[in-house]
TORLO-176859 format. One record per residue (C-alpha): residue number from 1; residue in three letters; x, z, y. Coordinates in Angstrom, 2 decimals. Example, Ala and Ser with C-alpha at 12.3 -4.5 7.8 and 13.67 -1.06 7.14 Angstrom:
2
<atom k="1" r="ala" px="12.30" pz="7.80" py="-4.50"/>
<atom k="2" r="ser" px="13.67" pz="7.14" py="-1.06"/>
//
This chain:
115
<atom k="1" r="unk" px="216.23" pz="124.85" py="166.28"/>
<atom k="2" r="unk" px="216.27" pz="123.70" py="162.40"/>
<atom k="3" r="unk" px="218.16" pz="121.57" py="160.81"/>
<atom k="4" r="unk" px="217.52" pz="118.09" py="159.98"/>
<atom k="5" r="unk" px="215.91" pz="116.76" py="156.79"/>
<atom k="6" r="unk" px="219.43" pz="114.94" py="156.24"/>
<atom k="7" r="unk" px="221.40" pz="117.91" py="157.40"/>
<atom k="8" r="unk" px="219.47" pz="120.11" py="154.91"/>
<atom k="9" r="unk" px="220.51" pz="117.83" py="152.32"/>
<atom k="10" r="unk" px="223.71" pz="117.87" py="153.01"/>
<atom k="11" r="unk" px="223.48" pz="122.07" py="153.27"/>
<atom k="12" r="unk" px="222.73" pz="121.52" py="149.10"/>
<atom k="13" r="unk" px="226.04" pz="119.72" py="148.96"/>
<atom k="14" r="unk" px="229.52" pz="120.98" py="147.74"/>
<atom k="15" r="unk" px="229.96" pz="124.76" py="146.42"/>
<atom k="16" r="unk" px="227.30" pz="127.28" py="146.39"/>
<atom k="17" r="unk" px="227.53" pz="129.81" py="149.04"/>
<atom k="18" r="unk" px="227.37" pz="132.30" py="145.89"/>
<atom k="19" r="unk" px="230.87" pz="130.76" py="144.73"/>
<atom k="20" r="unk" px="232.45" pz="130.38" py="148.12"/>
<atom k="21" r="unk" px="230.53" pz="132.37" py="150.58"/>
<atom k="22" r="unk" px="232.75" pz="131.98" py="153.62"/>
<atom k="23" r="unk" px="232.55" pz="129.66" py="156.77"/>
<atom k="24" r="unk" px="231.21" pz="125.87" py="156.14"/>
<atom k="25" r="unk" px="231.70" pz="122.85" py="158.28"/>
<atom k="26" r="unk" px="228.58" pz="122.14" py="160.13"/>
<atom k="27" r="unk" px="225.81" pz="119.19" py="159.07"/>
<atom k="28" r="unk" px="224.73" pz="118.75" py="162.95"/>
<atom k="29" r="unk" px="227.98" pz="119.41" py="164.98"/>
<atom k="30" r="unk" px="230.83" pz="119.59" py="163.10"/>
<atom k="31" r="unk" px="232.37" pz="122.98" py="164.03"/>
<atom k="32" r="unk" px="233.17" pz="125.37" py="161.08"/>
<atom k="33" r="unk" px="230.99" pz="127.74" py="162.04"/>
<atom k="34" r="unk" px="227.76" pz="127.20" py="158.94"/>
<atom k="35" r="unk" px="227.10" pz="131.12" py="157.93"/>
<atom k="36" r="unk" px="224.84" pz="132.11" py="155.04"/>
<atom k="37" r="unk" px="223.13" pz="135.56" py="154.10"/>
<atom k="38" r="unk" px="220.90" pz="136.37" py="151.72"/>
<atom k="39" r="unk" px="218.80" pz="139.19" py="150.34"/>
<atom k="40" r="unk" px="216.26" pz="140.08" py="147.92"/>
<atom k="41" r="unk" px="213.50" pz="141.90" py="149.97"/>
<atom k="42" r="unk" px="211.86" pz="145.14" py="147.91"/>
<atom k="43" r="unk" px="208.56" pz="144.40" py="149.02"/>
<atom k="44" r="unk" px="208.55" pz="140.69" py="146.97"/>
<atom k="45" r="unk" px="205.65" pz="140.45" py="143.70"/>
<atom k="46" r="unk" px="208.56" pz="138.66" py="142.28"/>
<atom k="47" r="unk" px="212.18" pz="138.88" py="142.41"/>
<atom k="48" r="unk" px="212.92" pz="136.76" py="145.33"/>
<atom k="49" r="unk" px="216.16" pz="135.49" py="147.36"/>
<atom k="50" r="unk" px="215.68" pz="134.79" py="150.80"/>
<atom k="51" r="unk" px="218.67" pz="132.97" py="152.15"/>
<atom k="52" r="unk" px="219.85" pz="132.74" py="155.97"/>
<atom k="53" r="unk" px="221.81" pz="129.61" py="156.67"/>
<atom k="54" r="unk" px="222.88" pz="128.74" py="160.30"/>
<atom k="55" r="unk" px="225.79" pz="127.66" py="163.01"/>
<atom k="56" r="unk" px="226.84" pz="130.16" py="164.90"/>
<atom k="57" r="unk" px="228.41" pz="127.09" py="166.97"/>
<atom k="58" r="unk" px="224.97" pz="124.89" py="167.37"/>
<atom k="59" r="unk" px="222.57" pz="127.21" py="166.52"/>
<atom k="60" r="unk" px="220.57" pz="125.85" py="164.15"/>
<atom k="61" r="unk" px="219.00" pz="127.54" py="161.22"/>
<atom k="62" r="unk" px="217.66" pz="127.31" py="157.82"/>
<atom k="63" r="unk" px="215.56" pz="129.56" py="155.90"/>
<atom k="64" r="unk" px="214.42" pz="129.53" py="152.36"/>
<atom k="65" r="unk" px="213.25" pz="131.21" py="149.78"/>
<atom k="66" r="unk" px="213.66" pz="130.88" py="145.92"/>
<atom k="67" r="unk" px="213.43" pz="133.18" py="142.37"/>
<atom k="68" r="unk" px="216.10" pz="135.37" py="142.63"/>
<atom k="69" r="unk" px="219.03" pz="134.72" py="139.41"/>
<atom k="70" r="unk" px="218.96" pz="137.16" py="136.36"/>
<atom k="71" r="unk" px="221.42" pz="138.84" py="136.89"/>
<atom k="72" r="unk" px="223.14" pz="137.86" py="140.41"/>
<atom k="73" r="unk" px="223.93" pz="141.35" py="142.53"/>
<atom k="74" r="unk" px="225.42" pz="141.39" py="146.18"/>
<atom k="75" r="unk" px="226.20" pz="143.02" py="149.33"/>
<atom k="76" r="unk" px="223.72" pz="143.65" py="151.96"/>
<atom k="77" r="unk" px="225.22" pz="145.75" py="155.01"/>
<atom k="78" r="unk" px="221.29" pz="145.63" py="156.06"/>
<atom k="79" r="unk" px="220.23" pz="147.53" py="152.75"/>
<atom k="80" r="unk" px="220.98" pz="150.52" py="155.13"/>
<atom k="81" r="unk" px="218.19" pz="149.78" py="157.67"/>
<atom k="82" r="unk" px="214.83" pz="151.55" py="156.72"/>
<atom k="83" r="unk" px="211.43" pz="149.24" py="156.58"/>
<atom k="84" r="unk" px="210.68" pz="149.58" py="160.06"/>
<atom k="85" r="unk" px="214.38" pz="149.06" py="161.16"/>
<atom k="86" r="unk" px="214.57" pz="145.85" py="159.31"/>
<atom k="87" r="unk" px="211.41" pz="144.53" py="160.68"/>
<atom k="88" r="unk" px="212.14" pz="145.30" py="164.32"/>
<atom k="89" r="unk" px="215.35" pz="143.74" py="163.54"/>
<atom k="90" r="unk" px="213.61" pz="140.18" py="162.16"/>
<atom k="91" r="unk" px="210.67" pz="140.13" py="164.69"/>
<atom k="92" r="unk" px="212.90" pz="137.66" py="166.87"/>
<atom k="93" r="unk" px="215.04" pz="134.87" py="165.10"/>
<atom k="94" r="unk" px="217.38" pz="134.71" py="167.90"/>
<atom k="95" r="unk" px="217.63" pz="138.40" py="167.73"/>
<atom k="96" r="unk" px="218.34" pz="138.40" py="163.98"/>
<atom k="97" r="unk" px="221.00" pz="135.82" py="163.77"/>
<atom k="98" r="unk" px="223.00" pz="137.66" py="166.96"/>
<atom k="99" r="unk" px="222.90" pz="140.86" py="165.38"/>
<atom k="100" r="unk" px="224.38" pz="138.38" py="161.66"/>
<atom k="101" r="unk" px="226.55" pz="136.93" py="163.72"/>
<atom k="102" r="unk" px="227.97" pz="140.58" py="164.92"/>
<atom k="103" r="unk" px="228.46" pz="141.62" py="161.39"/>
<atom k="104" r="unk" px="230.37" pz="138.42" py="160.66"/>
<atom k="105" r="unk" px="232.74" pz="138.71" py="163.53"/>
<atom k="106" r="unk" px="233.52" pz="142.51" py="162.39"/>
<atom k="107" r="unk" px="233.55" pz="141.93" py="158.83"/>
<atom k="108" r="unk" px="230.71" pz="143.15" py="157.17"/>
<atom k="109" r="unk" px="229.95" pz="139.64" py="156.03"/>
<atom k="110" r="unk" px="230.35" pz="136.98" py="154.60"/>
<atom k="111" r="unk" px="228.41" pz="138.82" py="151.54"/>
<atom k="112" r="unk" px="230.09" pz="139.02" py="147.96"/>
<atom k="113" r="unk" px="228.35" pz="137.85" py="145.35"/>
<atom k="114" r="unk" px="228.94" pz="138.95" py="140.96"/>
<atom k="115" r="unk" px="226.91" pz="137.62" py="138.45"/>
//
């Protein structure tokens, strides 16, 4: 389920998940559950950020994608997952934001972020 127009709005409120990339209150229920991840997929004609933003409480999700920053590096406990890995991994949303949610709950993420 996605968010809201409104509750996407507020998503663009407050600190930048770059800045402070740990758990958010939620938009649509309230919990502080609001995860983020991002990464910059090889395969882009230009330098592109896809970012990840959902409630592990609710479950609803955000996805977007923008020009990635000059300069901006992170951590991506995916980068380890071949081609074909990572796209059996994304074929089901559901799927994909589970497995997330795994590597938040054993600390592989929240990412960290260095300009």
């Amino acid at each position: 389920m996605s968010f809201s127009p409104d509750e996407i709005a507020q998503l663009t409120q407050g600190e930048s998940f770059f800045v402070a990339p740990g758990e958010r209150i939620c938009p649509a229920c309230g919990e502080k559950r609001l995860r983020a991840y991002v990464n910059a997929p090889p395969q882009a004609r230009r330098p592109t950020l896809v970012s990840y933003v959902w409630c592990a409480a609710c479950r609803k999700f955000v996805g977007t994608r923008a020009k990635h920053p000059a300069g901006l590096v992170f951590s991506d406990p995916l980068a380890v997952l071949s081609p074909a890995e990572r796209r059996e991994l994304e074929r089901s949303l559901i799927g994909f934001l589970a497995h997330l949610d795994e590597l938040w709950e054993a600390g592989a993420l929240p990412q960290t972020f260095a300009a």
